[in-house]
C-alpha positions in Angstrom: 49.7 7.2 -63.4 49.8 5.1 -60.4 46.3 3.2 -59.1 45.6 2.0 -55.6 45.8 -1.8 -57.0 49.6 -1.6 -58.3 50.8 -0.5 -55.0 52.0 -2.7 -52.4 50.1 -3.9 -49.7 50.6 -2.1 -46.0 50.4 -4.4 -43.5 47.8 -2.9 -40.9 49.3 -2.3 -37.2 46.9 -2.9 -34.6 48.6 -1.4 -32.0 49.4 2.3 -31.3 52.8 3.0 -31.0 53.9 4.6 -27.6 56.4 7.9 -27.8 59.2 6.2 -25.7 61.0 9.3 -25.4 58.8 10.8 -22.6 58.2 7.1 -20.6 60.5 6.6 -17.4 62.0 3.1 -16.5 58.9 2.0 -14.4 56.3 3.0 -17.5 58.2 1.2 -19.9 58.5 -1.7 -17.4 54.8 -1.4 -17.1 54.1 -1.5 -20.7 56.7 -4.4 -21.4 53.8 -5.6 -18.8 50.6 -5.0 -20.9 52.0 -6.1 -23.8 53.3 -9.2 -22.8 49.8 -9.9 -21.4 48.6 -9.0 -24.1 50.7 -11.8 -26.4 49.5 -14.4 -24.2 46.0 -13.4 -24.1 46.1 -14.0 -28.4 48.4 -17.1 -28.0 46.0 -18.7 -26.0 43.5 -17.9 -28.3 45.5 -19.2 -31.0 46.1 -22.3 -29.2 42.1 -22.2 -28.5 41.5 -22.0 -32.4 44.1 -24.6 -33.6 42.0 -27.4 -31.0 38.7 -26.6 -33.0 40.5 -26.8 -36.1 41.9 -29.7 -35.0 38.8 -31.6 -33.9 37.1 -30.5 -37.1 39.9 -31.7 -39.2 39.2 -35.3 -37.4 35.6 -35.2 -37.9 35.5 -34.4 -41.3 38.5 -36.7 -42.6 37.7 -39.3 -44.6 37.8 -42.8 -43.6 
């Protein structure tokens, strides 16, 4: 018997997964858009998080 615990774990996706069968050349253009938008919308945050990490690191080293 297999439980929930032994099985691996699924990474979870985030983002829905377009059908690119039924998208012409300018929607998938379009959507190369919005996602590359949307990469530098969370690496900016990223970059935003690492500077408070960063500053609390310095703060709270010891001397």
């Amino acid at each position: 018997m297999v439980h929930d615990e032994d099985l691996p774990v699924r990474k979870r996706t985030r983002l829905e997964k377009l059908v690119l069968d039924t998208l012409g050349i300018e929607e998938l253009r379009d959507y190369i858009g919005e996602l590359q938008e949307e990469i530098a919308r969370v690496e900016a945050d990223i970059a935003r998080k690492q500077g408070h990490r960063s500053a609390a690191d310095a703060f709270f080293r010891k001397p």
